[in-house]
N, C-alpha and C positions, 0 to 999 in steps of 0.2 A: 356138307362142309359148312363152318360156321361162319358167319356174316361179321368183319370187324365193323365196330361201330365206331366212326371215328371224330366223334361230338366233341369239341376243346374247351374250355375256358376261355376261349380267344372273344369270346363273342361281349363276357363282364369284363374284357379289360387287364392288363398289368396289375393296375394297384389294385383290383378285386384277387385277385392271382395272390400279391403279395402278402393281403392282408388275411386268407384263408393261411398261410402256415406262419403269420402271430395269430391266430386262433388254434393251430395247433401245436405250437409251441408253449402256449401258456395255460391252456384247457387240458389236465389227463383225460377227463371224462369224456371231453370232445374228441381226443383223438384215440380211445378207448374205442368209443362209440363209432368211429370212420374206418379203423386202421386195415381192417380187413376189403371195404369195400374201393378205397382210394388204389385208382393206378396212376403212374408220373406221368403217363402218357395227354394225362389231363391237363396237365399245364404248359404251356407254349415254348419257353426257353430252355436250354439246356440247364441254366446255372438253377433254375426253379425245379428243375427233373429230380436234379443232384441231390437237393436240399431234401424233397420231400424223401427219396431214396432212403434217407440219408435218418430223418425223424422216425421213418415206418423200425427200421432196421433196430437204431437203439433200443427201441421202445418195446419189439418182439424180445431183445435180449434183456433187457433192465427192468421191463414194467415201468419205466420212469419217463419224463420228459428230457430231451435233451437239453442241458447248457450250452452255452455260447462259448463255455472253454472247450463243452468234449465237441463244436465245430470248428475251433481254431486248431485241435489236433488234428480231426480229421481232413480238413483243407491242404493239410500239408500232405498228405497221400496223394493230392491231385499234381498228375504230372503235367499238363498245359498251361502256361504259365496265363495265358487269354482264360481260358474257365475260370481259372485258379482268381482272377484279378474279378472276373462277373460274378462270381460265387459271394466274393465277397462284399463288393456292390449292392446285392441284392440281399443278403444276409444284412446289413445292416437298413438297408429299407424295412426287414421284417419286424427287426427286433423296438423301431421307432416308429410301430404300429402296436406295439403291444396295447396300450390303452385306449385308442381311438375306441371313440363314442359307438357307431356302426357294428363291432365286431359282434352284438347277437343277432343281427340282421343278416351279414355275412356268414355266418354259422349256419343258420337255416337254409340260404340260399346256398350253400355249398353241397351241405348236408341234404337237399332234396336234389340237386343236380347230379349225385355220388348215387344215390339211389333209384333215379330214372335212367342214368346209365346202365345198371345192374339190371334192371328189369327190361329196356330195350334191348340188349345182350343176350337173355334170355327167351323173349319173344323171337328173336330172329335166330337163335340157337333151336329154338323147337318145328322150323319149319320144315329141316328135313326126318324129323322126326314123327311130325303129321304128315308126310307121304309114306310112310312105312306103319302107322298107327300106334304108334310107342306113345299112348295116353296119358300112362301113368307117368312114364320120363317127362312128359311134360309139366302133367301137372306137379312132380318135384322139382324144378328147374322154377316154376312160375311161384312156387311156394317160396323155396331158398331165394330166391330175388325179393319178394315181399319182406322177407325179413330182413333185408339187411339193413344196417344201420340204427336197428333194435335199440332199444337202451340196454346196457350188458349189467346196469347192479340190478340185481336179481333181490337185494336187501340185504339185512342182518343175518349172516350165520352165526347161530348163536356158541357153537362150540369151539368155532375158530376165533371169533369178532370179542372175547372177552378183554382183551385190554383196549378196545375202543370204545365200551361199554364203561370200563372202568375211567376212562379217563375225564376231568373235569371240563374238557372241551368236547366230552359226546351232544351237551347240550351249548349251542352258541346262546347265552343267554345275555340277557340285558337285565341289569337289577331296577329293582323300584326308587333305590335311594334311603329304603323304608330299613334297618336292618332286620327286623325282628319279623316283616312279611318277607323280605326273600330268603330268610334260613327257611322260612317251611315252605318253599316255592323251587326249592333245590337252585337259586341265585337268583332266577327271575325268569321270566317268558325268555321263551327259544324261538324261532323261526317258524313261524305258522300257525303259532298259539294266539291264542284271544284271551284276555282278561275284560270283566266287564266290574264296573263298579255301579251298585244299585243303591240310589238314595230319596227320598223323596223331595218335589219342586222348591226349589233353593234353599235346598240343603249343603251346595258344595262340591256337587260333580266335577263340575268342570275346572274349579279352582283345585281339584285334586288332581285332575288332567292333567293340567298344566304342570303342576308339582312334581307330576311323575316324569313331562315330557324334559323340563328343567333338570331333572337330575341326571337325567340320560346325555344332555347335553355338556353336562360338568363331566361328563366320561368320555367326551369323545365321539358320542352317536351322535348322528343326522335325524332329525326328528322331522316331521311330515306331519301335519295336522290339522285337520279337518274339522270348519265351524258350521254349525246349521243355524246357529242360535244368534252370536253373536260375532260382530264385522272382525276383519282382519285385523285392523290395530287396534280395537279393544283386547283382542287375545294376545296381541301382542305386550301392549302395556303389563297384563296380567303377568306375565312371563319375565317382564321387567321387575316386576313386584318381588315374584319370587327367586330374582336371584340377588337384589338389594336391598331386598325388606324396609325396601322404604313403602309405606302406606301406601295405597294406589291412587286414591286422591289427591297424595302428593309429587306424583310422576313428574308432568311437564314441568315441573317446577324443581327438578332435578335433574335434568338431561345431561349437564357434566359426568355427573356420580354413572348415570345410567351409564352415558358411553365406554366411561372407564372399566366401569364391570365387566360389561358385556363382552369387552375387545378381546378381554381374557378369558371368555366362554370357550373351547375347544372344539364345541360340535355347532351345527350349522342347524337352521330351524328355516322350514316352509310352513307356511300358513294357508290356508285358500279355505275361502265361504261359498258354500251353495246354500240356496233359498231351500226350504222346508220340503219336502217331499218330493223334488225336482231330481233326484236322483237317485240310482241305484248301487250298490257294491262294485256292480261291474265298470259304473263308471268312475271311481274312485280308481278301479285297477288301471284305466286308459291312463286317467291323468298322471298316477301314481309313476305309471311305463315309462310319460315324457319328462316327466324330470327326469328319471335316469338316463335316457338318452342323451339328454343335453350336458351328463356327466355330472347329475349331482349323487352319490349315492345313498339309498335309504336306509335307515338302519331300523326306524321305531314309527308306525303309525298311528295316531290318536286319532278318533274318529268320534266326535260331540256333537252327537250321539248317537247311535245307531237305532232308536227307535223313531229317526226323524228322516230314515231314507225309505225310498222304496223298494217295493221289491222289483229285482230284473224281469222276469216274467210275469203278471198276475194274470191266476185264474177266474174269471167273472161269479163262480161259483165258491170261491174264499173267502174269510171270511178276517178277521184283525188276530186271531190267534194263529194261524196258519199262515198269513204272509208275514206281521212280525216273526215267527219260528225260520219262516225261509229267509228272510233277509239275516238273521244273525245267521243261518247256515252258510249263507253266501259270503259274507264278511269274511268269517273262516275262510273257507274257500279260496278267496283271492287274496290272504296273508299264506296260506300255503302256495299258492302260483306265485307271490314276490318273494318267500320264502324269507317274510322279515315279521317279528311280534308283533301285537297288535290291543291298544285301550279302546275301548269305550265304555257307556255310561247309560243304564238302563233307570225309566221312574219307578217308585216303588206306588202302591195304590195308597190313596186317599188315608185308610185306617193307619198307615205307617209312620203319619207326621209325628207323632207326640209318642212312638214305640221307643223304650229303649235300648233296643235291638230290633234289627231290622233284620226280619230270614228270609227262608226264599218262596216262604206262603206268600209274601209281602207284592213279590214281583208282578208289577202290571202286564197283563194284556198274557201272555204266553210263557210258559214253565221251559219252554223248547229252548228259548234263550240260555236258563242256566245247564242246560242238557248239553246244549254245542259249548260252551265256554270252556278253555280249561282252567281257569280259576276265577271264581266269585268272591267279591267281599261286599257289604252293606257299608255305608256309612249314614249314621245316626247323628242328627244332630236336631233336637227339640229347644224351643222357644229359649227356657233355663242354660243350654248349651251356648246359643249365639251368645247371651248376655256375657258368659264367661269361658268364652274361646275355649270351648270344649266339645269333645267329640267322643264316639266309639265304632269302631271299625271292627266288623265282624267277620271271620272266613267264614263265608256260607258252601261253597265249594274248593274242590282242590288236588287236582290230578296228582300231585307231585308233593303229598306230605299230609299234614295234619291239615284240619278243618275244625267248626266247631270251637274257634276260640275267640274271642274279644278282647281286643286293645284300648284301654285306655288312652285317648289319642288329644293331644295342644292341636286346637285349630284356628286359626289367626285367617278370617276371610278378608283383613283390612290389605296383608303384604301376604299371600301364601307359605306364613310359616307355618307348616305343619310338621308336626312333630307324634312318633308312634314308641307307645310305653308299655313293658310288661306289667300287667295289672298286681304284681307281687313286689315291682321294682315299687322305690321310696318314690319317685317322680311320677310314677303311675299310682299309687295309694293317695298322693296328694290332688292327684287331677281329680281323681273319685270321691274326694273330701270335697272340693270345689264345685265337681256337676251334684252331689247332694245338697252343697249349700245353694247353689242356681235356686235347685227348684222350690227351697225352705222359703228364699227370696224372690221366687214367682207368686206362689202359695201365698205369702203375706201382703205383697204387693195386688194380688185378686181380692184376699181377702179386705184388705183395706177400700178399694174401692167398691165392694160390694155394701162393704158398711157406710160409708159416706152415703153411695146412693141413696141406701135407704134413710138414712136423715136426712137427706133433702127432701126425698118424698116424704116423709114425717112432718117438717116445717112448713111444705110446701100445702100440708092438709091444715096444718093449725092457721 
């Protein structure tokens, strides 16, 4: 005879009680993932029995989550006017949980108490079964308890799943800002992706960071952004730069203009510095965690630069191409566990200063880098380029379209205007006209002083 197990929720509490069904009121996947293993027996009050009863029920019929309209219909089925009055009592505690910060905490802890009960159940259901040696009974009894509370998407069925496939929100992306890189980027990084941008030392990385973080914020995303290099409100002002185009020299001496803009920003920006090699991916994911617990939420992380962290584990026997390789695999890694996109910013080697294009021979220390990215671009920018706020941005990689192309690109490292040109457009043949006059105007300028010198040494012998 089977042992009832009779373990309650009483022990987390009412408002843990409460806040487990606004978790299953507003999560399908959460209560996808429970439905089968949840009994009402688990929760202490009648009007909470009801409720859940009441979730399981729609949800085997509709595949849906219930409304709060299809519980005001069903409330009136109740004939005790005392239930009838707690039901509704408690139904509105639940639904005024729906955002509370805790609810993926309370998830887990529901979700693991739902599946110790399953398997206590089952432990104590096989003991008359090991008096008579029914092994196998057991061990299926021990197996189905392990399973429960599985995750149930199995993934993409491809011959059913074609209009989610087709649809323009299969990928949640976030654009660059850039028009001409997210048409071949199918709109921009999706959720888990990594872009890295490779230049060589102060050439522009990070004011391209920025630029990208900046335009995500004129949409409405939450950016997140991480400095190794330099302090909090340096990166800040930067970001001031590029949404006023005032000069960045000339910031403090602008702080009306600034506030004004900024007020009108839509999307909200975190900043935090760690010192040079002080940290790992993994612990980018902690910190990353508690802001969202305290209710901010993430949409876009920038991380400047990722060949300035460490790796989470190192092996003593590794060597700088093998733990660079692991540390951008880990990056990845915990942009897929926040399930939000992801920038950083790789150096390119020594020979790449003065290239004008930068490929992915170029890339310092480990090739692994651009192997984990889902998309690469170079950005070029040689001696001739600073003088004339010009630039070229190369797709070196590119899950999601074409590669292999070069843009003509306006780069203003004074206020982060940057601007990206078809090399056939009139505004991009002009920038190309410009970076070949640069360098006409470097050239003349070496050559000038090369000739001076030598008449000095000339005069200096007579």
């Amino acid at each position: 005879m089977a042992v009832q197990i009779i373990d309650t929720l009483k022990k987390y509490g009412n408002e843990f009680q409460s806040k487990c069904l606004a978790a299953l009121v507003s999560d399908k996947a959460f209560l996808e993932r429970t439905s089968d293993i949840i009994d009402k027996d688990y929760f202490e009050s009648d009007a909470h029995k009801w409720i859940i009863t009441e979730i399981i029920a729609y949800f085997m019929q509709y595949k849906q989550l219930p409304t709060l309209s299809v519980f005001k219909i069903r409330i009136d089925t109740i004939a005790d006017d005392i239930t009838k009055t707690s039901v509704i009592d408690q139904l509105r505690g639940v639904y005024t949980r729906l955002n509370d910060s805790d609810l993926k905490f309370v998830k887990e802890q529901f979700l693991e108490f739902c599946k110790n009960q399953k398997l206590k159940t089952a432990i104590m259901d096989s003991v008359d079964l090991l008096k008579i040696g029914k092994y196998e009974s057991i061990k299926t009894k021990v197996d189905e308890a392990l399973k429960a509370g599985m995750e149930r998407n199995v993934g993409h069925i491809y011959l059913s799943d074609v209009d989610a496939r087709m649809s323009e929100m299969a990928r949640n992306y976030i654009p660059t800002g850039f028009n001409l890189i997210d048409d071949i980027m199918d709109g921009g990084l999706a959720s888990g992706e990594l872009g890295v941008v490779i230049g060589s030392a102060g050439g522009g990385k990070s004011w391209l960071l920025s630029k990208i973080g900046s335009e995500a914020m004129r949409q409405g995303k939450n950016v997140l952004h991480y400095t190794m290099e330099l302090n909090e409100n340096y990166v800040g002002l930067r970001y001031d730069a590029c949404f006023t185009k005032i000069p960045f020299q000339d910031i403090r001496s602008n702080i009306d203009k600034v506030k004004e803009t900024i007020s009108k920003v839509p999307g909200k920006l975190v900043i935090k510095y760690f010192p040079i090699k002080t940290i790992s991916p993994h612990t980018l994911k902690i910190h990353a965690e508690r802001i969202m617990t305290l209710g901010t939420k993430i949409d876009l992380m920038i991380v400047d630069y990722a060949d300035i962290l460490r790796p989470f584990e190192s092996d003593k026997n590794s060597n700088s191409y093998t733990e660079m390789g692991g540390v951008y695999e880990e990056l990845r890694g915990v942009l897929g566990e926040l399930q939000i996109p992801g920038w950083t910013a790789s150096q390119s080697n020594r020979g790449a200063a003065e290239e004008d294009i930068i490929q992915g021979h170029n890339v310092a220390d480990s090739y692994r880098k651009i192997m984990t990215a889902d998309f690469v671009m170079s950005l070029s920018r040689k001696m001739s380029d600073k003088a004339t706020n010009t630039a070229r941005m190369h797709v070196i990689k590119n899950r999601f379209g074409q590669d292999g192309i070069t843009f003509p690109t306006k780069f203003d490292a004074s206020n982060g205007d940057i601007q990206v040109f078809d090399e056939k457009s009139k505004e991009g043949m002009l920038l190309q006209t410009e970076m070949d006059d640069g360098e006409n105007v470097i050239k003349n300028m070496l050559s000038n002083r090369w000739n001076s010198s030598k008449k000095e040494k000339a005069d200096d012998m007579e």
